[in-house]
Backbone and ligand atoms as CSV (ligand in chain L), in Angstrom:
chain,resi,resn,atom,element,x,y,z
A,1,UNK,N,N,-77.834,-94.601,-6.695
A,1,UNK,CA,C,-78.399,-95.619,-5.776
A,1,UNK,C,C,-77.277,-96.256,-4.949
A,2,UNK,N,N,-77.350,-96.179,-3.456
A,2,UNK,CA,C,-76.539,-97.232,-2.693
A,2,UNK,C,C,-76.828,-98.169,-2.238
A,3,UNK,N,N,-76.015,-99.502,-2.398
A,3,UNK,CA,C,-77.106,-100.479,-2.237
A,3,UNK,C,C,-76.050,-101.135,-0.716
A,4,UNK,N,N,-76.795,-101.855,-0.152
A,4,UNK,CA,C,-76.681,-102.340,1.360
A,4,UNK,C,C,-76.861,-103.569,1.832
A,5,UNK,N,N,-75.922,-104.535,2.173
A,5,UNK,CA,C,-76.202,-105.631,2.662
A,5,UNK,C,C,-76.418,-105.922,3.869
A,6,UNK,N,N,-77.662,-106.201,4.797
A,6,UNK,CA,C,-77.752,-105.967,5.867
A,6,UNK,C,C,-78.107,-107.345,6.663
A,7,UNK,N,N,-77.098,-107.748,7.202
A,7,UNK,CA,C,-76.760,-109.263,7.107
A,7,UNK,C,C,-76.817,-109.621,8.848
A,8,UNK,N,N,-77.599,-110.436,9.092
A,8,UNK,CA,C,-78.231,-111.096,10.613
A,8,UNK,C,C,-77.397,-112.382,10.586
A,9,UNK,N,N,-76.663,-112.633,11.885
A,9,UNK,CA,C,-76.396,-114.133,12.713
A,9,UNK,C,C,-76.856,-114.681,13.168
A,10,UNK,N,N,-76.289,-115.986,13.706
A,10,UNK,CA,C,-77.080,-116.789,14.632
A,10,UNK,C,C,-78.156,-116.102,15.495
A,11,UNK,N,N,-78.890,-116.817,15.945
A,11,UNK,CA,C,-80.060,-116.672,16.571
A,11,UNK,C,C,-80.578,-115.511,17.029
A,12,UNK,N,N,-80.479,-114.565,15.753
A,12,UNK,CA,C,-81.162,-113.233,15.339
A,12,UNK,C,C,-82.358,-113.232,14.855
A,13,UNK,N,N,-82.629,-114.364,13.966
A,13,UNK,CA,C,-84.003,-115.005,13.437
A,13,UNK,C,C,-85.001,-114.990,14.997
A,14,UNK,N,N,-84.603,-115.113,16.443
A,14,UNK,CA,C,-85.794,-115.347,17.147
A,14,UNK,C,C,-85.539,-114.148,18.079
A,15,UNK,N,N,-85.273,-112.810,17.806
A,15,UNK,CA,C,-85.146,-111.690,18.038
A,15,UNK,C,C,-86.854,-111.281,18.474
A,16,UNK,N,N,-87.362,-110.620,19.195
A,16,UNK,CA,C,-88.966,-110.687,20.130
A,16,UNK,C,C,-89.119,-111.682,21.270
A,17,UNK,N,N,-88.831,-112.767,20.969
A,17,UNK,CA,C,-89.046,-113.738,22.487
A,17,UNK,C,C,-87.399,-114.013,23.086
A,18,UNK,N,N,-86.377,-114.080,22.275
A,18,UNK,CA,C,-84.997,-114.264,22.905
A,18,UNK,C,C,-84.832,-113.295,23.576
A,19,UNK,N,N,-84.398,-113.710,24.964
A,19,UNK,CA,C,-83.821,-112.857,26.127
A,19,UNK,C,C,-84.175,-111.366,26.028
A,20,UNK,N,N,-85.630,-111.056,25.861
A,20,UNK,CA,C,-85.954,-109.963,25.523
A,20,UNK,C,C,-85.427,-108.539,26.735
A,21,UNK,N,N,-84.906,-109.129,27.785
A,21,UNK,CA,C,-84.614,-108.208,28.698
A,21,UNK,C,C,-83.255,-107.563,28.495
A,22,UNK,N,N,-82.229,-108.592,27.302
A,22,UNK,CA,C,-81.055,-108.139,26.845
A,22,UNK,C,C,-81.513,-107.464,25.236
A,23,UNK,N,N,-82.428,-108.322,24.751
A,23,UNK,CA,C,-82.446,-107.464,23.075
A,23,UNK,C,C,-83.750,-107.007,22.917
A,24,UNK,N,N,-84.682,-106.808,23.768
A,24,UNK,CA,C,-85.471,-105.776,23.449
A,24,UNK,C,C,-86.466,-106.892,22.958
A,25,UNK,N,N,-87.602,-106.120,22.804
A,25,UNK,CA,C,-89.276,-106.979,22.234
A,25,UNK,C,C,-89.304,-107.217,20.801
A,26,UNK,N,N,-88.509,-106.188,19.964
A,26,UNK,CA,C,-88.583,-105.834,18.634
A,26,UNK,C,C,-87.888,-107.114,18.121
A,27,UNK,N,N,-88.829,-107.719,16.241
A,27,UNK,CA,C,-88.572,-109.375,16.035
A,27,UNK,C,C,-87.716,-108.551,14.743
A,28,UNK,N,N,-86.969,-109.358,14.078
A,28,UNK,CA,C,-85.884,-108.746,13.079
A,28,UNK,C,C,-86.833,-108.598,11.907
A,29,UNK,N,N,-88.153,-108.723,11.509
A,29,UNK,CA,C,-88.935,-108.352,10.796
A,29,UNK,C,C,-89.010,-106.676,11.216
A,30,UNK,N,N,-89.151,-106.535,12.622
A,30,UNK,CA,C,-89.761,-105.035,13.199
A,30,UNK,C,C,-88.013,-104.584,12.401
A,31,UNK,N,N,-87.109,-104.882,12.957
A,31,UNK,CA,C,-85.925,-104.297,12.924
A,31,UNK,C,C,-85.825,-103.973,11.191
A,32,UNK,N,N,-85.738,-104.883,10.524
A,32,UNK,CA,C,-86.207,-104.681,8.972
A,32,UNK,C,C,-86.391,-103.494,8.552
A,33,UNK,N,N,-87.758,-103.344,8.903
A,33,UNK,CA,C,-88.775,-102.848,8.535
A,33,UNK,C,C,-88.500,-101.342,8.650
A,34,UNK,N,N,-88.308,-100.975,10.268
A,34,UNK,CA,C,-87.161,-100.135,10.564
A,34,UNK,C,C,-86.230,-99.240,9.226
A,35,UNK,N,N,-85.934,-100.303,9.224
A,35,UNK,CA,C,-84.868,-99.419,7.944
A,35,UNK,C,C,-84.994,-98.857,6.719
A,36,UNK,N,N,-86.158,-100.242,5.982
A,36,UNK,CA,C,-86.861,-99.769,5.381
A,36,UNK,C,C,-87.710,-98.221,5.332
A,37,UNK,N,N,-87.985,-98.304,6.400
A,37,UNK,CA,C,-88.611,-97.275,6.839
A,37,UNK,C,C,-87.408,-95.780,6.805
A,38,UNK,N,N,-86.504,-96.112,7.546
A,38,UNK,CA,C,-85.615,-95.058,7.372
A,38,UNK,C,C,-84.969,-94.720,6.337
A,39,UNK,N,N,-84.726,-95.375,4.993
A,39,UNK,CA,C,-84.225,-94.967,3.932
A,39,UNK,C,C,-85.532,-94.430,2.690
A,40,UNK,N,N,-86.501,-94.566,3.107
A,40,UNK,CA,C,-87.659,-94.079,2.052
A,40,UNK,C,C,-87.547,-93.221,1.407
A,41,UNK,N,N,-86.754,-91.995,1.556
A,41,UNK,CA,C,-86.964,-90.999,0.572
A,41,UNK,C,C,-85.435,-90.744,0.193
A,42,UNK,N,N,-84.855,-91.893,0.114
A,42,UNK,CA,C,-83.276,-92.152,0.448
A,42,UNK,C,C,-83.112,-92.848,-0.898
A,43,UNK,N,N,-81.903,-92.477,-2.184
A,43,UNK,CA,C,-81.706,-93.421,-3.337
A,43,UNK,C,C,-81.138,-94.635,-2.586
A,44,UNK,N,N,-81.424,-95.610,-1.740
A,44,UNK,CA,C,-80.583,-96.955,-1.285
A,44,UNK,C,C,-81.489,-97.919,-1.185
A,45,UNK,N,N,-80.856,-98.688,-1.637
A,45,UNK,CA,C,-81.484,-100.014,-1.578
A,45,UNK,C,C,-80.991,-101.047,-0.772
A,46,UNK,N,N,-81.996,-101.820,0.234
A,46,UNK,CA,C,-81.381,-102.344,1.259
A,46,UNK,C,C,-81.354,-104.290,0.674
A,47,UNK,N,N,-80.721,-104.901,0.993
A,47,UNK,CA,C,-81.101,-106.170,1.023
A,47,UNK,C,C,-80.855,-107.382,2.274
A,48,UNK,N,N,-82.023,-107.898,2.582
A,48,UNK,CA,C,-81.741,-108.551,3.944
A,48,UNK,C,C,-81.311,-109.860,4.009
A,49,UNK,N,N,-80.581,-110.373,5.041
A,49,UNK,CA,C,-80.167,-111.803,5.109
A,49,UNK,C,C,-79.867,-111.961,6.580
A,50,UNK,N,N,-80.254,-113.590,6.723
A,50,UNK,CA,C,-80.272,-113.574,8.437
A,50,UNK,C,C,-79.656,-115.322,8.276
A,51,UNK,N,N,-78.351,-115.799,8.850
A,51,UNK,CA,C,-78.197,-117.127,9.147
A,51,UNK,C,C,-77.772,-117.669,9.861
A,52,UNK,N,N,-78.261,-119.099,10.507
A,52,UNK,CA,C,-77.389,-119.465,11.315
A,52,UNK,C,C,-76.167,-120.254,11.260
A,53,UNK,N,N,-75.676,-120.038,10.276
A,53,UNK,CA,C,-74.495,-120.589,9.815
A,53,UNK,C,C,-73.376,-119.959,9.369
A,54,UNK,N,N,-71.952,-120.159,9.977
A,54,UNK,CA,C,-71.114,-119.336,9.516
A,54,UNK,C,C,-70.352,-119.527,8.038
A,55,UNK,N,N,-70.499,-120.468,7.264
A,55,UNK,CA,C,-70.362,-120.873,6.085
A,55,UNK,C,C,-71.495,-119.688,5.080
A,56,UNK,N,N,-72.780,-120.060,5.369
A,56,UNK,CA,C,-73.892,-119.338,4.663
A,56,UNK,C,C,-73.372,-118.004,5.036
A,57,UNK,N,N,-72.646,-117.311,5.918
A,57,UNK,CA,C,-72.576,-115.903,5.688
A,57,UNK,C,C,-71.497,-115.512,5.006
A,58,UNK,N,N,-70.408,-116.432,5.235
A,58,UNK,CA,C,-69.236,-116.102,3.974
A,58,UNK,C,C,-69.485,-116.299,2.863
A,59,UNK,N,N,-70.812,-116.539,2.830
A,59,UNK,CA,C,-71.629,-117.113,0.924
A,59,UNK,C,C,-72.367,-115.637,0.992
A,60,UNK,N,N,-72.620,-115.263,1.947
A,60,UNK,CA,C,-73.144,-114.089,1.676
A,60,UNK,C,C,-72.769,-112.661,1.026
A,61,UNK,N,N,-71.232,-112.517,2.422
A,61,UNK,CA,C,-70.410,-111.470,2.075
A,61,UNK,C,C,-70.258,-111.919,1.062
A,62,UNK,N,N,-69.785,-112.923,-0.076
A,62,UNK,CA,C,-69.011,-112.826,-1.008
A,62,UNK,C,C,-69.912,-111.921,-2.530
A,63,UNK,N,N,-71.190,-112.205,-2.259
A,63,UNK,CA,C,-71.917,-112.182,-2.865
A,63,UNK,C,C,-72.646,-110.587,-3.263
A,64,UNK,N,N,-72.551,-110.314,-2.161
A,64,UNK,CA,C,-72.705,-108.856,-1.739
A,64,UNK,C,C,-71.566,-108.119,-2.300
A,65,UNK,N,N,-70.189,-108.889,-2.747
A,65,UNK,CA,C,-69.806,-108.171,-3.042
A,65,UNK,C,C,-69.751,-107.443,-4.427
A,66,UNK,N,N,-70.419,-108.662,-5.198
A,66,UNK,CA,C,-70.818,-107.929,-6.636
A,66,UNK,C,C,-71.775,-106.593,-6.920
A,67,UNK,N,N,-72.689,-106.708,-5.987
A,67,UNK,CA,C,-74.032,-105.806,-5.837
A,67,UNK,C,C,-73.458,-104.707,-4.864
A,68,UNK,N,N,-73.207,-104.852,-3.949
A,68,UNK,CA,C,-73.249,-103.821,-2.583
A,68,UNK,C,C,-72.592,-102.934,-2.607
A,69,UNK,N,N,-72.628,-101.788,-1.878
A,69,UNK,CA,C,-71.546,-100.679,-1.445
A,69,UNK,C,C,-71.277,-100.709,-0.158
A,70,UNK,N,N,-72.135,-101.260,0.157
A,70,UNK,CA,C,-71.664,-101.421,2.134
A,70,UNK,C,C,-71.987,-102.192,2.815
A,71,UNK,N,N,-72.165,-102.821,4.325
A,71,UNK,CA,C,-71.903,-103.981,4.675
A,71,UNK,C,C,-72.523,-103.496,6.028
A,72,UNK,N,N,-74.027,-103.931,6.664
A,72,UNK,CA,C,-74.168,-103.483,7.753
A,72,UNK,C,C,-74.522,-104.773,8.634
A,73,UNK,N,N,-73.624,-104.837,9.378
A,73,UNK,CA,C,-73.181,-106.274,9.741
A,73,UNK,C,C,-73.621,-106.793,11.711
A,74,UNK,N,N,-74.337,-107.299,11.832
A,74,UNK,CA,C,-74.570,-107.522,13.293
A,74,UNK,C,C,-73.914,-109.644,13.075
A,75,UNK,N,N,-72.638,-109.730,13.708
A,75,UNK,CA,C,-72.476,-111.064,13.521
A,75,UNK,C,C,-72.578,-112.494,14.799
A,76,UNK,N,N,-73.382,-111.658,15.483
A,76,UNK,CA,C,-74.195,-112.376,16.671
A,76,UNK,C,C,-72.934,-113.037,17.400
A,77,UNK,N,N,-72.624,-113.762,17.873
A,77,UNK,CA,C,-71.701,-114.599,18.885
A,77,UNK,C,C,-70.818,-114.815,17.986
A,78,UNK,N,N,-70.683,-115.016,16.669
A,78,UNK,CA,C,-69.835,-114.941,15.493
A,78,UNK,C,C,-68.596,-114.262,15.560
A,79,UNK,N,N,-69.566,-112.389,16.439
A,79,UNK,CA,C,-68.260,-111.424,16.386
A,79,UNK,C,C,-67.114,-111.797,17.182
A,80,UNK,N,N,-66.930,-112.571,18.209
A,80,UNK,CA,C,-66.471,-113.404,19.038
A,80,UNK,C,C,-65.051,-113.851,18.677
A,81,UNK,N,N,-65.238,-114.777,17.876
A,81,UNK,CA,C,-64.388,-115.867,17.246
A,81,UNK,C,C,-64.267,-116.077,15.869
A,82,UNK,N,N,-64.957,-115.468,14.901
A,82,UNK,CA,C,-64.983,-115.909,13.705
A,82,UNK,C,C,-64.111,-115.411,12.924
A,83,UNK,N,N,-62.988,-116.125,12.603
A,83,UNK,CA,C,-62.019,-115.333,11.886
A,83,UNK,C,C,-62.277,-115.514,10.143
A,84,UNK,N,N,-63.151,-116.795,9.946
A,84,UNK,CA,C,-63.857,-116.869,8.834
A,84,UNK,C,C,-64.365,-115.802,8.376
A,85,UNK,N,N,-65.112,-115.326,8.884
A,85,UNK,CA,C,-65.710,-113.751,8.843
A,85,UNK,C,C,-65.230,-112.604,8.583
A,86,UNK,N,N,-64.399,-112.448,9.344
A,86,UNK,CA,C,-63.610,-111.499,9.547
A,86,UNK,C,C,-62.683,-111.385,8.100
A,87,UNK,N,N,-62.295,-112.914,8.069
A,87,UNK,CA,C,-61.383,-112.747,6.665
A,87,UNK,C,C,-62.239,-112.329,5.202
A,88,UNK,N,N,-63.758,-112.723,5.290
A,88,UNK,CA,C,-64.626,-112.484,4.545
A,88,UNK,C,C,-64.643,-110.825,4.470
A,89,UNK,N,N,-64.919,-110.292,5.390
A,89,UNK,CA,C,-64.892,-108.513,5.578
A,89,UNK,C,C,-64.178,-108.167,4.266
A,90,UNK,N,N,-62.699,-108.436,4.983
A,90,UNK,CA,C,-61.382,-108.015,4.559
A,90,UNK,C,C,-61.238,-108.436,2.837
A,91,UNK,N,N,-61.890,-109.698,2.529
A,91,UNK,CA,C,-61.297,-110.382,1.776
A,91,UNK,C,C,-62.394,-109.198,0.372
A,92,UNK,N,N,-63.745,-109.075,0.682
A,92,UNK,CA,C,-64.460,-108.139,0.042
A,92,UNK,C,C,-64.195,-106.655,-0.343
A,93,UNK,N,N,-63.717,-106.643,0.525
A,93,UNK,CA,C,-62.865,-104.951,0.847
A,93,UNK,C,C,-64.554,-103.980,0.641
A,94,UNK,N,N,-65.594,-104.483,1.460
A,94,UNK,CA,C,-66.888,-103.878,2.285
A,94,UNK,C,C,-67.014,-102.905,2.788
A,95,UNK,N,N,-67.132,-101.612,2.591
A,95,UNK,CA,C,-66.866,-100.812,4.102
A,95,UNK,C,C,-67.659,-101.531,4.832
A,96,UNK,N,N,-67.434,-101.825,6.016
A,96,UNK,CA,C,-68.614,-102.218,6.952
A,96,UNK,C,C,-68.679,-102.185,8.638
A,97,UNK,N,N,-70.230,-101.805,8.462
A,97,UNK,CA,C,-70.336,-101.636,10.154
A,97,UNK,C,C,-70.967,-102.183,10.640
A,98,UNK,N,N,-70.159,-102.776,11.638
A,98,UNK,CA,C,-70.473,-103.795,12.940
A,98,UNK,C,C,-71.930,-103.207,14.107
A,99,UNK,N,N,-72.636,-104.038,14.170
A,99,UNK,CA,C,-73.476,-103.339,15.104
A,99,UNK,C,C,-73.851,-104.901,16.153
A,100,UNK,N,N,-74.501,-104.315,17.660
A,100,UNK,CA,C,-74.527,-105.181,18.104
A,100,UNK,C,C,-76.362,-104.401,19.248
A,101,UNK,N,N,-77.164,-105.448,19.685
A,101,UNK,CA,C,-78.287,-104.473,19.783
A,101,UNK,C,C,-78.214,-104.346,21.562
A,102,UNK,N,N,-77.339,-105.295,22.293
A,102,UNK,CA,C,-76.801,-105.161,23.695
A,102,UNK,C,C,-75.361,-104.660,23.466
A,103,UNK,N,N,-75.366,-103.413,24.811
A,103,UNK,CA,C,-73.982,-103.327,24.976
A,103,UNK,C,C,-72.808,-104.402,25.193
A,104,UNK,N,N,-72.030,-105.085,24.049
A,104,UNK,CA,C,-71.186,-106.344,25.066
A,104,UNK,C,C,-70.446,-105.939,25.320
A,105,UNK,N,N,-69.747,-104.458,25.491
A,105,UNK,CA,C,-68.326,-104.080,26.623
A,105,UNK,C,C,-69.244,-104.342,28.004
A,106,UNK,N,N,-70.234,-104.425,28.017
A,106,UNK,CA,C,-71.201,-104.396,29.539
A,106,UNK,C,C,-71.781,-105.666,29.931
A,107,UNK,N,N,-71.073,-107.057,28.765
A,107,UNK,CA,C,-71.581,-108.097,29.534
A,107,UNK,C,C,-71.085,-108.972,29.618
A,108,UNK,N,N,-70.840,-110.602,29.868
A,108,UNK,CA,C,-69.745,-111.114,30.198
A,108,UNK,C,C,-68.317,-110.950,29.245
A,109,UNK,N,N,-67.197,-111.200,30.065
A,109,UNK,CA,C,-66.068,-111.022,29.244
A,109,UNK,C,C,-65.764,-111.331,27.734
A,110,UNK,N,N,-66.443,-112.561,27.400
A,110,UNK,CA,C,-65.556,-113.450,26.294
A,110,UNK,C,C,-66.751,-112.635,25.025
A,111,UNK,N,N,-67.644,-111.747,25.719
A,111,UNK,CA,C,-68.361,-110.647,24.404
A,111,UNK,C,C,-67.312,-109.762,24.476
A,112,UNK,N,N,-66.644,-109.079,25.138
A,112,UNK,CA,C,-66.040,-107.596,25.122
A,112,UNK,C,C,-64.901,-107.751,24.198
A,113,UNK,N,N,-64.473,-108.832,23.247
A,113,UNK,CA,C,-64.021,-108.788,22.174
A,113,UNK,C,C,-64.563,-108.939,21.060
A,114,UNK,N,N,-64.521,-108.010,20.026
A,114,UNK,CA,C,-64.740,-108.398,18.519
A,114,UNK,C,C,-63.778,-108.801,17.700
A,115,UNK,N,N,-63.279,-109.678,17.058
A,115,UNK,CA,C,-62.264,-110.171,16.184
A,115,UNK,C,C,-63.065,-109.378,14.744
A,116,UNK,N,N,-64.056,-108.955,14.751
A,116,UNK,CA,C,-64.430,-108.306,13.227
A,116,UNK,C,C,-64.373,-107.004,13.393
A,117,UNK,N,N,-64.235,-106.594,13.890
A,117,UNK,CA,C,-64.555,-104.733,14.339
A,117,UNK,C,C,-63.759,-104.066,13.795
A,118,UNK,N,N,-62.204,-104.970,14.075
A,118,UNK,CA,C,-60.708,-104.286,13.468
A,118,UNK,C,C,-60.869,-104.103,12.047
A,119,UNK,N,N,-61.316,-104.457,11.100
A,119,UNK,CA,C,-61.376,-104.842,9.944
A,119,UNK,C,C,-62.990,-103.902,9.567
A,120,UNK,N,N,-63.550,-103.127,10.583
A,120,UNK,CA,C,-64.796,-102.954,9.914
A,120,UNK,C,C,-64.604,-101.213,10.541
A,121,UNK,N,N,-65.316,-100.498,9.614
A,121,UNK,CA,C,-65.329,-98.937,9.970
A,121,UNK,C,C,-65.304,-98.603,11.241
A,122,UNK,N,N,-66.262,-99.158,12.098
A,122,UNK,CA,C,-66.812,-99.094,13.451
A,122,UNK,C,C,-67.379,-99.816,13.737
A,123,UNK,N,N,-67.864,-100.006,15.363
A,123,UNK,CA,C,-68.530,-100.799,15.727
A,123,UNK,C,C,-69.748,-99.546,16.516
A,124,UNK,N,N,-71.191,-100.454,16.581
A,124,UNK,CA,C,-71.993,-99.465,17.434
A,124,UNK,C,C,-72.480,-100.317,18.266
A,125,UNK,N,N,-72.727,-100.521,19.588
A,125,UNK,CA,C,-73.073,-101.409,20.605
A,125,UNK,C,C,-74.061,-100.686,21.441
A,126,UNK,N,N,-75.614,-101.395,21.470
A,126,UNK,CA,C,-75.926,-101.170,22.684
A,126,UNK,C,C,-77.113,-100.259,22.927
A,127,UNK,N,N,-78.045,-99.682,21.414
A,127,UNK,CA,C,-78.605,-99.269,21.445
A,127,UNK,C,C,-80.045,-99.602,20.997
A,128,UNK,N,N,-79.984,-101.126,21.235
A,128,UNK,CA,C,-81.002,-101.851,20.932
A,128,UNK,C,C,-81.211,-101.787,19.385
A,129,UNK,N,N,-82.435,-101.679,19.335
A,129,UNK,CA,C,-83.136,-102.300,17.619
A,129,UNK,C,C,-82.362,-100.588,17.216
A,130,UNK,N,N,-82.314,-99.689,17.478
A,130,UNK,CA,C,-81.634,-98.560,17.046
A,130,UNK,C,C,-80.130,-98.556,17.225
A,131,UNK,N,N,-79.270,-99.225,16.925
A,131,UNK,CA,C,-78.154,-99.462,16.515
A,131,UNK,C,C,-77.831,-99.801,15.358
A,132,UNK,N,N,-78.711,-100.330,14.887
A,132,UNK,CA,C,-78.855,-101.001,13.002
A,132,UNK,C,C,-78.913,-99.514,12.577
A,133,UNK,N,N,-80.240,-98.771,12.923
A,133,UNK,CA,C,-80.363,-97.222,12.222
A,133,UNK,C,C,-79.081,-96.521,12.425
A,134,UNK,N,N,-78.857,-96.160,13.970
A,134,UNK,CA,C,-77.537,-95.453,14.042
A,134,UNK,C,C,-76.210,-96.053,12.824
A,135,UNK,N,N,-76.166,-97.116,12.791
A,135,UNK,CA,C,-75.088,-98.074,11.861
A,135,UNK,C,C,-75.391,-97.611,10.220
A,136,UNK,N,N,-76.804,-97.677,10.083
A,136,UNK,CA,C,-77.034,-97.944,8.603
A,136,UNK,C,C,-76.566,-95.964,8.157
A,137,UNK,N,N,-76.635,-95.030,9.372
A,137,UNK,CA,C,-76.746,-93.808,9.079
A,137,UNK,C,C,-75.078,-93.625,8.884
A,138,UNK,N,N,-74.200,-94.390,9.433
A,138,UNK,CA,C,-73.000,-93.849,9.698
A,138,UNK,C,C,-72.284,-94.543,8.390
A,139,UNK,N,N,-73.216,-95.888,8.165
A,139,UNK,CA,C,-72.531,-96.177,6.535
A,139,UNK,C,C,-72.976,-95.609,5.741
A,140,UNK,N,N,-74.127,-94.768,5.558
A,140,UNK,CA,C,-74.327,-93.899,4.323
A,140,UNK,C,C,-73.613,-92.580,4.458
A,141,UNK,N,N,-73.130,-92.464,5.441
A,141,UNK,CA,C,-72.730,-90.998,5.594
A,141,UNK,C,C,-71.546,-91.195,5.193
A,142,UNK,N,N,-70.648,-92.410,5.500
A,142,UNK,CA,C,-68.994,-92.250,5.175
A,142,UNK,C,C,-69.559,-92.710,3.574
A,143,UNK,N,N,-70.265,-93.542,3.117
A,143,UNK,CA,C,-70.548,-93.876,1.430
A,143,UNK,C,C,-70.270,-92.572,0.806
A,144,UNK,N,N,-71.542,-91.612,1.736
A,144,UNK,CA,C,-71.696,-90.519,0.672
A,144,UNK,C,C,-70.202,-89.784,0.885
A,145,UNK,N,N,-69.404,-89.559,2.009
A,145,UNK,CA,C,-68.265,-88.765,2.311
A,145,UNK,C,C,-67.280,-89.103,1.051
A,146,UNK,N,N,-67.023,-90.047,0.856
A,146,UNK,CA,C,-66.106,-90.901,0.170
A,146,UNK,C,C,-66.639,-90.440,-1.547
A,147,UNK,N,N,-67.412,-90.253,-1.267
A,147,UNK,CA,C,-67.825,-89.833,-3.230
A,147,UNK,C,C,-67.096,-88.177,-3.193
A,148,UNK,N,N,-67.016,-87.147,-2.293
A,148,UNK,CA,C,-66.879,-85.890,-2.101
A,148,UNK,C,C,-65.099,-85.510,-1.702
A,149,UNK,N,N,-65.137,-84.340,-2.098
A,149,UNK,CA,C,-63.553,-84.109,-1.990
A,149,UNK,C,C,-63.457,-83.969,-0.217
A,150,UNK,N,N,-62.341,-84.230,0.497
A,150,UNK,CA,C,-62.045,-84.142,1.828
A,150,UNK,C,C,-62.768,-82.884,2.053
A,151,UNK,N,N,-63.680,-82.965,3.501
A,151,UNK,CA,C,-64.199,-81.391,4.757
A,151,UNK,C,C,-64.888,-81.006,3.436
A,152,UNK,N,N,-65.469,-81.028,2.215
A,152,UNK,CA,C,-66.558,-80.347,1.501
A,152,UNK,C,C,-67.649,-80.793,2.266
A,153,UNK,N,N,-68.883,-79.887,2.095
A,153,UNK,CA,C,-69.847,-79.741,2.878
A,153,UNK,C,C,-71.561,-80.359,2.043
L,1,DQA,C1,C,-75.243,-109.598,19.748
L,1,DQA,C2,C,-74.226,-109.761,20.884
L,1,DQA,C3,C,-73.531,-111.110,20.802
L,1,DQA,O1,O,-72.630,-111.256,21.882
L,1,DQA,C4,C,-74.569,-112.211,20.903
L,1,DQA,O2,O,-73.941,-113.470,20.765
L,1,DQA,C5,C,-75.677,-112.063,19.927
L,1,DQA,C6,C,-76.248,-110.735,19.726
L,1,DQA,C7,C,-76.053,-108.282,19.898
L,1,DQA,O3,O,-76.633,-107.858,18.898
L,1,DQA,O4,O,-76.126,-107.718,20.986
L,1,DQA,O5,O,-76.166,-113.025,19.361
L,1,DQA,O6,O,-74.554,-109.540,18.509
């Protein structure tokens, strides 16, 4: 079983009516659900968390780190500036991947940096509510890589 912490920022909770022309119609229940959906015949177990607080998510990572194997991380305006965070990543030693559901190399400047990205497997930007899937696929794939001897198939 791999288990998954799949952890929402600030004002991800109003995901369907927020700026739906940048994040799409889909509410982080749909996005959820989503995944749920995509791991079904999959040994992983997902667990969800969404806050607007950057304290409550370093309560999170920490927590995750007893349970989890991986870290699928969207840290909303967080990814920005939060070095709290970031030190949280690091401090867990998470694999984890950054996802974001607008491209921000494509929108104002002070997005086109992540201070968490360095510290996280990858980042995936930009593919709407399917960036979590693309993300959640690329952390099970390096999970499972990492159990297997190097290029075995
Ligand atoms: C976001 C991008 C961030 O810049 C923004 O602050 C968000 C959402 C995204 O998923 O596109 O809240 O992380």
């Amino acid at each position: 079983m791999t288990r998954i912490l799949v952890l929402h920022g600030p004002n991800l909770n109003l995901l369907g009516t927020r700026e739906p022309g940048v994040y799409g119609r889909h509410t982080l229940e749909d996005i959820n659900q989503s995944l749920i959906d995509f791991v079904a015949n999959k040994s992983v177990e997902l667990r969800f968390q969404q806050s607007n607080h950057e304290g409550d998510m370093v309560d999170a990572i920490h927590v995750g780190r007893n349970w989890a194997d991986g870290l699928l991380f969207n840290p909303g305006a967080f990814t920005h500036y939060s070095y709290a965070l970031r030190d949280a990543v690091t401090a867990v030693a998470l694999p984890t991947v950054e996802v974001h559901l607008s491209n921000i190399h494509a929108r104002e400047e002070f997005r086109h940096h992540s201070v968490i990205a360095a510290v996280c497997l990858g980042q995936i930007s930009g593919f709407g509510w399917r960036s979590y899937q693309l993300g959640l696929q690329a952390l099970l794939d390096y999970l499972n890589d990492s159990k297997k001897a190097p290029y075995s198939k």
